[in-house]
PDB file of N, CA, C and O in Angstrom, chain B, residues numbered from 101:
ATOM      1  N   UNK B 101       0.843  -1.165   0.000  1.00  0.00           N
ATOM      2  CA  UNK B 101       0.000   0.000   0.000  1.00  0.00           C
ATOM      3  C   UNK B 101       0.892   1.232   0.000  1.00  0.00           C
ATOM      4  O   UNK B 101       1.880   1.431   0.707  1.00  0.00           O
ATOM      5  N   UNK B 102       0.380   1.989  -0.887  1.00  0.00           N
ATOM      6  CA  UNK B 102       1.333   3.539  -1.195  1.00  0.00           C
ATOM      7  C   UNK B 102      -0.226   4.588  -0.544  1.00  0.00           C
ATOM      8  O   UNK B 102      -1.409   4.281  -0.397  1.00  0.00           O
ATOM      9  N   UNK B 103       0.316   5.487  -0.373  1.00  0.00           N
ATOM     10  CA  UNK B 103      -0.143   6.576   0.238  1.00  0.00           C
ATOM     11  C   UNK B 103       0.430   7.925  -0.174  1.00  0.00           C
ATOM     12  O   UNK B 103       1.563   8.238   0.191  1.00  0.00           O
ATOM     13  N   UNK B 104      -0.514   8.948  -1.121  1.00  0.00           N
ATOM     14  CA  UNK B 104      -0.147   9.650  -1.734  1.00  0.00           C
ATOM     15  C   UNK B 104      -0.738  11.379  -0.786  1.00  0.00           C
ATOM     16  O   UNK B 104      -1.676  11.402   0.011  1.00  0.00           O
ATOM     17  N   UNK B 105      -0.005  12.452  -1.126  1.00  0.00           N
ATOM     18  CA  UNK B 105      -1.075  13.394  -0.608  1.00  0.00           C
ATOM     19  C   UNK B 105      -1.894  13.808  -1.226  1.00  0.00           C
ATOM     20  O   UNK B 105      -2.825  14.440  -0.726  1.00  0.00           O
ATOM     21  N   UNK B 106      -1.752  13.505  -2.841  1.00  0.00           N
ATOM     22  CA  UNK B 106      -3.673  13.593  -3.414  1.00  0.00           C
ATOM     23  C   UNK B 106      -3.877  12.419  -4.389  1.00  0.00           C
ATOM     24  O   UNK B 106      -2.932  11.652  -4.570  1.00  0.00           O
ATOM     25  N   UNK B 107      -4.650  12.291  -4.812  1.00  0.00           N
ATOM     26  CA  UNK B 107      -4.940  11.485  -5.972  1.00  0.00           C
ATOM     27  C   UNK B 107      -4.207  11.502  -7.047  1.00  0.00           C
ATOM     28  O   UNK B 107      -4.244  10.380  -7.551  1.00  0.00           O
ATOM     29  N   UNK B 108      -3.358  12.440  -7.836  1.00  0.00           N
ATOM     30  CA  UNK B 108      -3.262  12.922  -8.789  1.00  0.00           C
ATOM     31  C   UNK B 108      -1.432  12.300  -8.393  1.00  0.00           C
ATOM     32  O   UNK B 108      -0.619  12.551  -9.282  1.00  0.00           O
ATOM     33  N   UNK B 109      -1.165  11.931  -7.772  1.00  0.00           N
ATOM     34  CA  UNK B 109       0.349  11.610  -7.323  1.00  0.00           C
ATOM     35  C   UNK B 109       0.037  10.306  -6.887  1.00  0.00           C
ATOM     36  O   UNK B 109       1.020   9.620  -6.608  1.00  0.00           O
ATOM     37  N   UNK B 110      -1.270   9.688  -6.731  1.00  0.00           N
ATOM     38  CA  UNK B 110      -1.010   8.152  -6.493  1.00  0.00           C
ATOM     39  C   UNK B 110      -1.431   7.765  -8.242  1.00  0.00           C
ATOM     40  O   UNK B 110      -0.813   6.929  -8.901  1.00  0.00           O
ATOM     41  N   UNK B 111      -2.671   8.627  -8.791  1.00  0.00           N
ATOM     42  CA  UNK B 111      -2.504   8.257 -10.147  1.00  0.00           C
ATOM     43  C   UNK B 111      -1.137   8.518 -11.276  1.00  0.00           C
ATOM     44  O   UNK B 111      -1.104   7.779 -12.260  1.00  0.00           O
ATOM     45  N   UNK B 112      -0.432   9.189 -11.170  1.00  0.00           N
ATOM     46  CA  UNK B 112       1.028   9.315 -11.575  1.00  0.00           C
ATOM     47  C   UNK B 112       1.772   7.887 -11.316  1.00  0.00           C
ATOM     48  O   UNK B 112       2.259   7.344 -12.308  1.00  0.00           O
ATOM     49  N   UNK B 113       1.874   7.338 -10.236  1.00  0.00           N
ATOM     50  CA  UNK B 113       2.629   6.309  -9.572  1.00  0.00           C
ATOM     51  C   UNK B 113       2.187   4.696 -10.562  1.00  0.00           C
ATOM     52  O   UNK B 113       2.821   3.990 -11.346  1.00  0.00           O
ATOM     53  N   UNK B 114       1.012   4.665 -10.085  1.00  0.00           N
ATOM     54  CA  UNK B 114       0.038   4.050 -11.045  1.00  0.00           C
ATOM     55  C   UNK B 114      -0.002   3.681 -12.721  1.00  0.00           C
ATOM     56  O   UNK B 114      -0.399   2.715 -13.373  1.00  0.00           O
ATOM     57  N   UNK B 115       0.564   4.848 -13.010  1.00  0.00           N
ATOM     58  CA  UNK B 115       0.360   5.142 -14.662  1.00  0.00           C
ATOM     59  C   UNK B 115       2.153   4.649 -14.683  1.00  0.00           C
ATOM     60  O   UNK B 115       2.345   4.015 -15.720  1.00  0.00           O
ATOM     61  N   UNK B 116       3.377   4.762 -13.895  1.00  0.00           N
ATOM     62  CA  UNK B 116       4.453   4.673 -13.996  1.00  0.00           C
ATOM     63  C   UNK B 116       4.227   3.281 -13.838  1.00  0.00           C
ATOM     64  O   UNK B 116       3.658   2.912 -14.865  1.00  0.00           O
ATOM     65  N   UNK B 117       4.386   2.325 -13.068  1.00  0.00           N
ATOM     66  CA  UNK B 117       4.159   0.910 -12.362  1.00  0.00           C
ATOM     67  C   UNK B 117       3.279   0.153 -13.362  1.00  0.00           C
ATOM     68  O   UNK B 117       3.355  -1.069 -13.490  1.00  0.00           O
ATOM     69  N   UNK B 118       2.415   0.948 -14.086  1.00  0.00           N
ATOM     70  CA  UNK B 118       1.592   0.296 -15.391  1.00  0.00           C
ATOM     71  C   UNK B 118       2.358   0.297 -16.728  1.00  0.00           C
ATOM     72  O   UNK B 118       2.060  -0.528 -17.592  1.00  0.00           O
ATOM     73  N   UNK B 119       3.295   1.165 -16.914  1.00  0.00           N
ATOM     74  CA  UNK B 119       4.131   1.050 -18.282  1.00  0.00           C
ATOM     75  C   UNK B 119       5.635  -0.159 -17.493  1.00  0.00           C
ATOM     76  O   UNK B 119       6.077  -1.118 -18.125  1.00  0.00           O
ATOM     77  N   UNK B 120       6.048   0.166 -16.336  1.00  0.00           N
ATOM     78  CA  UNK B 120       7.113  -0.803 -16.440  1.00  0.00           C
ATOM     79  C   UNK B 120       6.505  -2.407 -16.532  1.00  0.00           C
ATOM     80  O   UNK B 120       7.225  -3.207 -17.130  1.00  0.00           O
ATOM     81  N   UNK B 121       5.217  -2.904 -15.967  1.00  0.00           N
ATOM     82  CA  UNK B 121       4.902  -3.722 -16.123  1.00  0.00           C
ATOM     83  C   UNK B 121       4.575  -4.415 -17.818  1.00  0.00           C
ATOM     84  O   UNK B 121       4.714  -5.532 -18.316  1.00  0.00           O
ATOM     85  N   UNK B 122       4.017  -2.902 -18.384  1.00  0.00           N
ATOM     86  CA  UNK B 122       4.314  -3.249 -19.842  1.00  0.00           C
ATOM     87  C   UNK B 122       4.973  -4.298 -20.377  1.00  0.00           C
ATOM     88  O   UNK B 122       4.761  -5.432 -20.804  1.00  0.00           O
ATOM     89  N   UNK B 123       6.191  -3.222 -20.136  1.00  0.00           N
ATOM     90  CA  UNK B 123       7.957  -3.923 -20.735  1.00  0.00           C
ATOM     91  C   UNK B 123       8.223  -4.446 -20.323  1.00  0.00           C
ATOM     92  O   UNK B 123       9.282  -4.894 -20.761  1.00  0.00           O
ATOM     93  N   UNK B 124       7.661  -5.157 -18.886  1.00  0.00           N
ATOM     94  CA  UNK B 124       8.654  -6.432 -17.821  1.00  0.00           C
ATOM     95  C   UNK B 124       7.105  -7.036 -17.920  1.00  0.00           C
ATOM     96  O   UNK B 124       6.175  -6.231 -17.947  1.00  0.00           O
ATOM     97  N   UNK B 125       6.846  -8.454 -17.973  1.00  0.00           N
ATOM     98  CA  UNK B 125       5.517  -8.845 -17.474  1.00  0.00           C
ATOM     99  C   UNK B 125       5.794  -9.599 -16.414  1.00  0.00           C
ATOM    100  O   UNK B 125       4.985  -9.849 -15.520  1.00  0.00           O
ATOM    101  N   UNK B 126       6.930  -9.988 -16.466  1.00  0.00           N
ATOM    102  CA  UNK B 126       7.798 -10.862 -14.914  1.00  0.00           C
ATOM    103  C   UNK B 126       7.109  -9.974 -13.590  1.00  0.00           C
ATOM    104  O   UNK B 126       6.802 -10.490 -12.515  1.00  0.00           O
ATOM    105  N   UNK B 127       6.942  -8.493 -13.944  1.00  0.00           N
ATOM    106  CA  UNK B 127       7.157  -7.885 -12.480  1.00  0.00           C
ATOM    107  C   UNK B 127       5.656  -7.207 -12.247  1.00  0.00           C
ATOM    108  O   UNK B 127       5.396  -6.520 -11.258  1.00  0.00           O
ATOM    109  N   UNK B 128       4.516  -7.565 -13.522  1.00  0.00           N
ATOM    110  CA  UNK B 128       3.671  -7.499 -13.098  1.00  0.00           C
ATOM    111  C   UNK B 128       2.967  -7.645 -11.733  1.00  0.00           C
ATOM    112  O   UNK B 128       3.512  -8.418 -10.945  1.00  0.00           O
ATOM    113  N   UNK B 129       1.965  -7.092 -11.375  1.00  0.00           N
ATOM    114  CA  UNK B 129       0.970  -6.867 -10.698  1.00  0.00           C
ATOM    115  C   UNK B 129      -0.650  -6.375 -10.574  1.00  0.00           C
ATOM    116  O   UNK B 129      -1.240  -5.837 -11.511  1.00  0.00           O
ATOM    117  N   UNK B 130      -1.071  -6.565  -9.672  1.00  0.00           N
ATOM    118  CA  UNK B 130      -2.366  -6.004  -9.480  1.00  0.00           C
ATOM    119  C   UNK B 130      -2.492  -4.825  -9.207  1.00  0.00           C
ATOM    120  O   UNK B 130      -1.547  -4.496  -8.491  1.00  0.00           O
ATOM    121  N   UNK B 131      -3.257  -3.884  -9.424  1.00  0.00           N
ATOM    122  CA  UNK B 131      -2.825  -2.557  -9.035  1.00  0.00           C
ATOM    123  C   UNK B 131      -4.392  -2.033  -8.951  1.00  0.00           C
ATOM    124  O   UNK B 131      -5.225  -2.210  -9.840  1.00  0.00           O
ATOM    125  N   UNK B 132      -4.719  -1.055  -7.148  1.00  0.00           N
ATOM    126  CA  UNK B 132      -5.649  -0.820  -7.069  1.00  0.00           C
ATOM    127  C   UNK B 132      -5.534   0.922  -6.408  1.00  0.00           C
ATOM    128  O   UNK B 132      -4.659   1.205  -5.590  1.00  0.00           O
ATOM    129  N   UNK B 133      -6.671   2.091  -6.973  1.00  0.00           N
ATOM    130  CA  UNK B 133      -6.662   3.030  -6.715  1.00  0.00           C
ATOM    131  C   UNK B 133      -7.908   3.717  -5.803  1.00  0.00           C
ATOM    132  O   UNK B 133      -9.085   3.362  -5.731  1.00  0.00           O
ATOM    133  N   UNK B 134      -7.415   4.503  -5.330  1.00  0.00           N
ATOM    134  CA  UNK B 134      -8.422   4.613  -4.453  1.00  0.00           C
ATOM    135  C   UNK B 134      -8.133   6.039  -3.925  1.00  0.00           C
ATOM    136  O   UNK B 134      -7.132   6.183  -3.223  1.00  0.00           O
ATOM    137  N   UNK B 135      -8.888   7.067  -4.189  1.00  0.00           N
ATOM    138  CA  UNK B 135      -8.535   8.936  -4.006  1.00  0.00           C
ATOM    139  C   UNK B 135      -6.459   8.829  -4.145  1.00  0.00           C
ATOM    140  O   UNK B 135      -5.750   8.777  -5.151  1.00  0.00           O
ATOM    141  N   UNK B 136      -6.127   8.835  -2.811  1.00  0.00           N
ATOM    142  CA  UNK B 136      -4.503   9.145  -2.719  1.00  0.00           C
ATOM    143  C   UNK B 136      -3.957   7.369  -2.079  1.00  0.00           C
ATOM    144  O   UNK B 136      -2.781   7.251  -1.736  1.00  0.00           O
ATOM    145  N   UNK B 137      -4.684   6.417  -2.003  1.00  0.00           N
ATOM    146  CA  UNK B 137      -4.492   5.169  -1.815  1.00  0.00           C
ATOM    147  C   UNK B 137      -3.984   4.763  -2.827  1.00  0.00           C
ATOM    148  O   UNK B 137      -4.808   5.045  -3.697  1.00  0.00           O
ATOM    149  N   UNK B 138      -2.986   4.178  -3.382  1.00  0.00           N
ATOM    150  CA  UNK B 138      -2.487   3.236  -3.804  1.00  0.00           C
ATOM    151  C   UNK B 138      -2.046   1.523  -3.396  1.00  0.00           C
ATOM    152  O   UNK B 138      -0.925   1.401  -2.902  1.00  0.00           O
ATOM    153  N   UNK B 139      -2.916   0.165  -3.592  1.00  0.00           N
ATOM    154  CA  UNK B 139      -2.849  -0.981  -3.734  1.00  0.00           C
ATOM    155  C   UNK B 139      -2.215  -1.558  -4.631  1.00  0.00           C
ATOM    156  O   UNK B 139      -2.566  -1.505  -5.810  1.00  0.00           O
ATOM    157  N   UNK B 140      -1.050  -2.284  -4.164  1.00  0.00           N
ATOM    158  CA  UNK B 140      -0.176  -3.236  -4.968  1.00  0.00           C
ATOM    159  C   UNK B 140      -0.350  -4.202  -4.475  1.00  0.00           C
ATOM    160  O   UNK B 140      -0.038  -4.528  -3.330  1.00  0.00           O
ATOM    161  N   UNK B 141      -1.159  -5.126  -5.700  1.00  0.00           N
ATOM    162  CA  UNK B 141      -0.936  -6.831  -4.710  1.00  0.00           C
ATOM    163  C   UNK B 141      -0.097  -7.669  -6.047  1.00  0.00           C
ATOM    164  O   UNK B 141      -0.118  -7.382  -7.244  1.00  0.00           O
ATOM    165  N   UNK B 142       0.484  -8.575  -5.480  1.00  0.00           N
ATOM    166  CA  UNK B 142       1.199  -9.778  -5.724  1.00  0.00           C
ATOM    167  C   UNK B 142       1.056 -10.229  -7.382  1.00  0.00           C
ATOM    168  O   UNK B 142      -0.151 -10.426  -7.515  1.00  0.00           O
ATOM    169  N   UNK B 143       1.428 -10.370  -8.116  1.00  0.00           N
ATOM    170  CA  UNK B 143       0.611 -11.470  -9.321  1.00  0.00           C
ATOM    171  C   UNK B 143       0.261 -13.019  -9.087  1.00  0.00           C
ATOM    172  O   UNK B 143      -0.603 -13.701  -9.640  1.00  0.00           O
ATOM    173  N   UNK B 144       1.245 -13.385  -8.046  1.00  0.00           N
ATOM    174  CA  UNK B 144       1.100 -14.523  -7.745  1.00  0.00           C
ATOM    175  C   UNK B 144      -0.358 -14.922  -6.953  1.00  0.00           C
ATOM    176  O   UNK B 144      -0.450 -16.120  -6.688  1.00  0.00           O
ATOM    177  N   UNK B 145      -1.106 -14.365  -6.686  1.00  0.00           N
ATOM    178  CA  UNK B 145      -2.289 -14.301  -6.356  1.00  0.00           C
ATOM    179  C   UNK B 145      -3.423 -14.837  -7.255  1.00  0.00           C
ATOM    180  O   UNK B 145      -2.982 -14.545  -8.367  1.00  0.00           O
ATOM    181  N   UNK B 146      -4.413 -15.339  -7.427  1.00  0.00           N
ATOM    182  CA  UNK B 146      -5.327 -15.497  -8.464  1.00  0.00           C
ATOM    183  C   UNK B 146      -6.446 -14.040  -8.696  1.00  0.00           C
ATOM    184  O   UNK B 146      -6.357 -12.958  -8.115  1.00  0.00           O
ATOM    185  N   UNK B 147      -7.115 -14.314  -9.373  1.00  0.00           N
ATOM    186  CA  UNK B 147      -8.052 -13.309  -9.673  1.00  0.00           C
ATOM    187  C   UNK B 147      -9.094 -13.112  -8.169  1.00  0.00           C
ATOM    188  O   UNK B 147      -9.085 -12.214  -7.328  1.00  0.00           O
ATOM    189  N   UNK B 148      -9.572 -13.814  -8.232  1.00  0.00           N
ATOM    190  CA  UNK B 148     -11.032 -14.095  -6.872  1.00  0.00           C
ATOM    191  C   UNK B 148      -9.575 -12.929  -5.905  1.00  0.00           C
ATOM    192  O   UNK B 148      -9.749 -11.736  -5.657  1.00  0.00           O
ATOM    193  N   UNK B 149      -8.399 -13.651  -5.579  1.00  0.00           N
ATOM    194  CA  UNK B 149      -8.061 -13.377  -4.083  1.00  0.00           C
ATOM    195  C   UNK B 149      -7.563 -11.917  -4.754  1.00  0.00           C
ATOM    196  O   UNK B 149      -8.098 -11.195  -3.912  1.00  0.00           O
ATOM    197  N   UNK B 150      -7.018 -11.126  -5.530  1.00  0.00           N
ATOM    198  CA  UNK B 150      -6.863  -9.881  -5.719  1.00  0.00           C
ATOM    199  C   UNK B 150      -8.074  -8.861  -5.598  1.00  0.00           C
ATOM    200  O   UNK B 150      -8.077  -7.715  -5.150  1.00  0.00           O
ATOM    201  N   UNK B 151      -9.144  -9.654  -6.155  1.00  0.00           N
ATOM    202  CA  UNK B 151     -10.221  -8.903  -5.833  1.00  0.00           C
ATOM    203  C   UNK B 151     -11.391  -8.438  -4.352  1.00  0.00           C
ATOM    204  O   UNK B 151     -12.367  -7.747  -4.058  1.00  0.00           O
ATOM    205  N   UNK B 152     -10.230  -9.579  -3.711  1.00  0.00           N
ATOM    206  CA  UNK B 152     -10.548  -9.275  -2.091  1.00  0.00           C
ATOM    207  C   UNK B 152      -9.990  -8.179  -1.488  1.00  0.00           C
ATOM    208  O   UNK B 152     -10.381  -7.488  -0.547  1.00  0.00           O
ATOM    209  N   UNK B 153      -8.828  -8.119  -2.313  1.00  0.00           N
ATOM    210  CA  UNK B 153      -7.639  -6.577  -1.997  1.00  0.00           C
ATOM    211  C   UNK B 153      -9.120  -5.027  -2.220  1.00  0.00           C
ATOM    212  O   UNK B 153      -9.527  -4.212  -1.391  1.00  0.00           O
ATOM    213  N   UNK B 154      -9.450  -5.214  -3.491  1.00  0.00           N
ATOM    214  CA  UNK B 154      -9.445  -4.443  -4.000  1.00  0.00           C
ATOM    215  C   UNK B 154     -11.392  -4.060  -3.296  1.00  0.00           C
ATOM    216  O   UNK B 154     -11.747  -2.944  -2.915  1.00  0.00           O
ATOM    217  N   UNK B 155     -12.186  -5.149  -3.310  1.00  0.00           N
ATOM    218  CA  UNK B 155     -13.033  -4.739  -2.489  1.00  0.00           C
ATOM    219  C   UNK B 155     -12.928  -3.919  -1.364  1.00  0.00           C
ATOM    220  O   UNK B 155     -13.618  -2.916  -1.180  1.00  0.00           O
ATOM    221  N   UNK B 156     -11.816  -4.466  -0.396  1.00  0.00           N
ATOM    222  CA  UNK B 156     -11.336  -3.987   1.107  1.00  0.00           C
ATOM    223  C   UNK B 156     -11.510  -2.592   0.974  1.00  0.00           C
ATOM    224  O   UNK B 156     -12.216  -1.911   1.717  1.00  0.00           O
ATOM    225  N   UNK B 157     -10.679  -2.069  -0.241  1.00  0.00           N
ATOM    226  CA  UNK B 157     -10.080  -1.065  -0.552  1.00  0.00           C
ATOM    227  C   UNK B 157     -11.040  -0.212  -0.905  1.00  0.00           C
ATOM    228  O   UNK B 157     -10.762   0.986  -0.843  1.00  0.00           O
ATOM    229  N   UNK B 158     -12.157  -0.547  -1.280  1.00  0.00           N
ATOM    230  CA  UNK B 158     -13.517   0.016  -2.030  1.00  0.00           C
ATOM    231  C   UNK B 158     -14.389   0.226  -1.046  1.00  0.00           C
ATOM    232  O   UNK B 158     -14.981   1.303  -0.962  1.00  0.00           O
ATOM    233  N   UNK B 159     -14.625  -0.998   0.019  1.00  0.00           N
ATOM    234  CA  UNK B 159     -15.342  -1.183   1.241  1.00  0.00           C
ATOM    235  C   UNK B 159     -15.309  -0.151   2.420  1.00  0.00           C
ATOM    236  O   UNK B 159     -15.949  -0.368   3.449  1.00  0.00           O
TER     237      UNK B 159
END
């Protein structure tokens, strides 16, 4: 979990961590946003259990 002081700097982070995953898919991840919240979960995770992250996060 990243913690930004607005939205606009966890969406920056987000948009960076989404192009290196691009070019690396090894270092992929899940990636969840939320106002200045930023969620990074695992790839090694399945779908169902990332989306438990991301509910929490919504919840």
């Amino acid at each position: 979990m990243e913690v930004f002081p607005d939205e606009a700097g966890a969406k920056a982070r987000m948009d960076f961590i989404q192009s290196v995953a691009k070019n690396l898919p090894a270092v992929g991840e899940y990636v969840y946003l939320k106002g200045p919240v930023l969620v990074r979960v695992s790839r090694f995770l399945t779908p169902n259990q990332a989306k438990e992250y991301e509910a929490a996060l919504n919840g």
